[in-house]
C-alpha positions, 0 to 999 in steps of 0.5 A: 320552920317549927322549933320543934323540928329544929336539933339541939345545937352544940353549945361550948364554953372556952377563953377568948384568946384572940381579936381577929378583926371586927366582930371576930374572935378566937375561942380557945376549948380545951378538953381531955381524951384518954390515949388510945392504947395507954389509956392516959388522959391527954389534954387537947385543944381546939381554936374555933373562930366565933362571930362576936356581934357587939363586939363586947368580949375582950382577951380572956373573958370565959363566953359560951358559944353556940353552932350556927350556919357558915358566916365566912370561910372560918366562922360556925359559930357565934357568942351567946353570952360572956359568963365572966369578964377579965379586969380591965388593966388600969394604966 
């Protein structure tokens, strides 16, 4: 297939907020939509289950995610790469 062909898919930025599995994880993404009627900002979030292939990204690391093809029943999308790393607890 031609790239040029190809759409722009979305790409995201949320916090990991959950392991759900090998090479599965949960990414949290907030945003603000005003209130229909008041016009009031509200904050709002989505859980989008992400495909973690190295399974490299821990519980609140901040990852850009793109939209890809079905890879189960809840994933459409994959990690494309972690932006910051949460410290590690030192035990």
């Amino acid at each position: 297939m031609d790239s040029k062909l190809r759409k722009k898919r979305k790409e995201i930025i949320g916090v990991v907020t959950g392991r759900s599995g090998d090479k599965t994880i949960k990414v949290t993404y907030a945003y603000k939509i005003p209130h229909s009627r008041y016009l009031k900002e509200i904050k709002r979030e989505t859980i989008i289950h992400t495909h973690d292939e190295k399974n490299e990204c821990g519980i609140g690391d901040k990852v850009e995610i793109m939209e890809t093809r079905p890879l189960s029943k809840l994933k459409r999308w994959r990690v494309t790469r972690v932006l910051e790393k949460t410290p590690e607890a030192s035990n």
